[in-house]
C-alpha positions as CSV (number, residue, x, y, z in Angstrom):
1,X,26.1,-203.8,174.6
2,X,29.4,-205.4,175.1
3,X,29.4,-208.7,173.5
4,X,32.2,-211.2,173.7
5,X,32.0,-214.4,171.7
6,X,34.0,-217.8,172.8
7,X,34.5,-220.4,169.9
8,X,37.0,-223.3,169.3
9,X,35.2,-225.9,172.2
10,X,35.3,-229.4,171.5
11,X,35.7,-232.7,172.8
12,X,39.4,-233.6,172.6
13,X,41.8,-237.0,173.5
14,X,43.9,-236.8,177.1
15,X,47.4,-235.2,175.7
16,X,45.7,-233.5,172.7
17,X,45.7,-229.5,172.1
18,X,42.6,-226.9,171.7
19,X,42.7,-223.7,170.9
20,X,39.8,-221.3,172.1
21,X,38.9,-218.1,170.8
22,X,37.0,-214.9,171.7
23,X,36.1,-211.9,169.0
24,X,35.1,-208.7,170.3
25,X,34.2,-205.7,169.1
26,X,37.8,-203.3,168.5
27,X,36.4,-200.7,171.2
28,X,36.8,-203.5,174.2
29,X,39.3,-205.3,172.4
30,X,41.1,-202.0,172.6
31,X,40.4,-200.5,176.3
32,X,39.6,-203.7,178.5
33,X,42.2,-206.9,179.0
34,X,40.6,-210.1,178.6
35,X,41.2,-213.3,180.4
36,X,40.0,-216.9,180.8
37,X,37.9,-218.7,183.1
38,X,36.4,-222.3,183.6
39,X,33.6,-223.7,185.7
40,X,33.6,-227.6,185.7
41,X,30.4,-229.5,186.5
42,X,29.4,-229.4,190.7
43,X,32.2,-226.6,190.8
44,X,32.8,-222.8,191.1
45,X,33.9,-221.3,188.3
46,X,37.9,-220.7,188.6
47,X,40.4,-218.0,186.8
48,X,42.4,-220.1,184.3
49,X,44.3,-217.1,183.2
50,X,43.7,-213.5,183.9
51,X,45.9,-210.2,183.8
52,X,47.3,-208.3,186.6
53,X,47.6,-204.8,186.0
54,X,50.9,-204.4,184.2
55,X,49.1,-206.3,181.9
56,X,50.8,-209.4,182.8
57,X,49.2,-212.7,182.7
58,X,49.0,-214.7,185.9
59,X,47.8,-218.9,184.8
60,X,46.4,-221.2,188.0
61,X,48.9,-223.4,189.0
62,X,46.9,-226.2,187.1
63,X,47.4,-225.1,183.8
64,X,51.1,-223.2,184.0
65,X,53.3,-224.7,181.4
66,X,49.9,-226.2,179.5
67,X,48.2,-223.1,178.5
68,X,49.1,-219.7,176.8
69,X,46.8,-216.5,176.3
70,X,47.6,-214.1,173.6
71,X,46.1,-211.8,171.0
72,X,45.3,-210.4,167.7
73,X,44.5,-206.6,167.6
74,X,44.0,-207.6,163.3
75,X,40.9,-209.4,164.5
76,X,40.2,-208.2,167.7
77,X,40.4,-211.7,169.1
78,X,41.7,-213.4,172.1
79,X,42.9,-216.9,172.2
80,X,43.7,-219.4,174.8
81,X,46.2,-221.9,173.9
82,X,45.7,-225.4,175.8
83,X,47.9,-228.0,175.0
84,X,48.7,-231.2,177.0
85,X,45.0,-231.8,178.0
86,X,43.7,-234.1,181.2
87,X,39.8,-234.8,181.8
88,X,40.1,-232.3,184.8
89,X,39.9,-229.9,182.6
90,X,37.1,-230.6,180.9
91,X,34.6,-227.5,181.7
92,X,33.0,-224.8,180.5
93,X,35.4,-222.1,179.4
94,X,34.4,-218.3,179.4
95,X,36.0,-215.5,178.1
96,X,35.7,-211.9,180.1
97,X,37.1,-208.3,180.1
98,X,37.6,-205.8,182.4
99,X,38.4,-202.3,181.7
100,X,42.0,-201.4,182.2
101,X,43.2,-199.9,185.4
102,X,40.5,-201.4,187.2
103,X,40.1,-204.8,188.9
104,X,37.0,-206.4,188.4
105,X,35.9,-208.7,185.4
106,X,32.6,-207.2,184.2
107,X,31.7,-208.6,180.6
108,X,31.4,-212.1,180.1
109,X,30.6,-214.1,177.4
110,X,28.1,-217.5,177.2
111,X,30.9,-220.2,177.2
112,X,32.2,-223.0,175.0
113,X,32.2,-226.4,176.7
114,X,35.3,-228.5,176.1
115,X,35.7,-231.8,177.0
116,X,38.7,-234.4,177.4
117,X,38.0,-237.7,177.4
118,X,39.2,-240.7,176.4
């Protein structure tokens, strides 16, 4: 069973920084890319950041400049960076993976909210 565990959701300040997190086991860590998504209350979930396949990162235009992805093969962890916070991004933020070479994002974890508010 492929699990994928988000951490690091809080309730931050409007300019203030948060830094999410999601451990995996190193066998999806290894084979699958991992990106971001967020579903904010009364709408669809939406990518936040997610990987072409050069293994490239591609950010929505909301957060470009704001928000980094990256990774640590130690840990087997991927982090999203989000700095410069407004309330419209306040949602739920899941991590997911999709095997490489192929397109579709199949494992999902259960979400951390985050909140900005002031």
């Amino acid at each position: 069973q492929v699990q994928l565990m988000e951490s690091g959701g809080g309730l931050v300040h409007p300019g203030e920084s948060l830094r999410l997190s999601c451990a995996t086991s190193g066998r999806i860590f290894r084979f699958t890319r991992m990106g971001w998504f967020r579903q904010a209350p009364g709408s669809q979930r939406e990518s936040v950041a997610v990987f072409n396949n050069r293994g490239s990162p591609n950010y929505a235009d909301s957060v470009k400049g704001r928000f980094t992805v990256s990774r640590d093969a130690r840990t087997n962890t991927a982090y999203l960076q989000m700095n410069n916070m407004t309330p419209e991004d306040t949602a739920v933020y899941y991590c997911a993976a999709k095997w490489r070479g192929t397109t579709d994002y199949v494992h999902w974890g259960r979400g951390t909210q985050v909140t900005v508010s002031s």
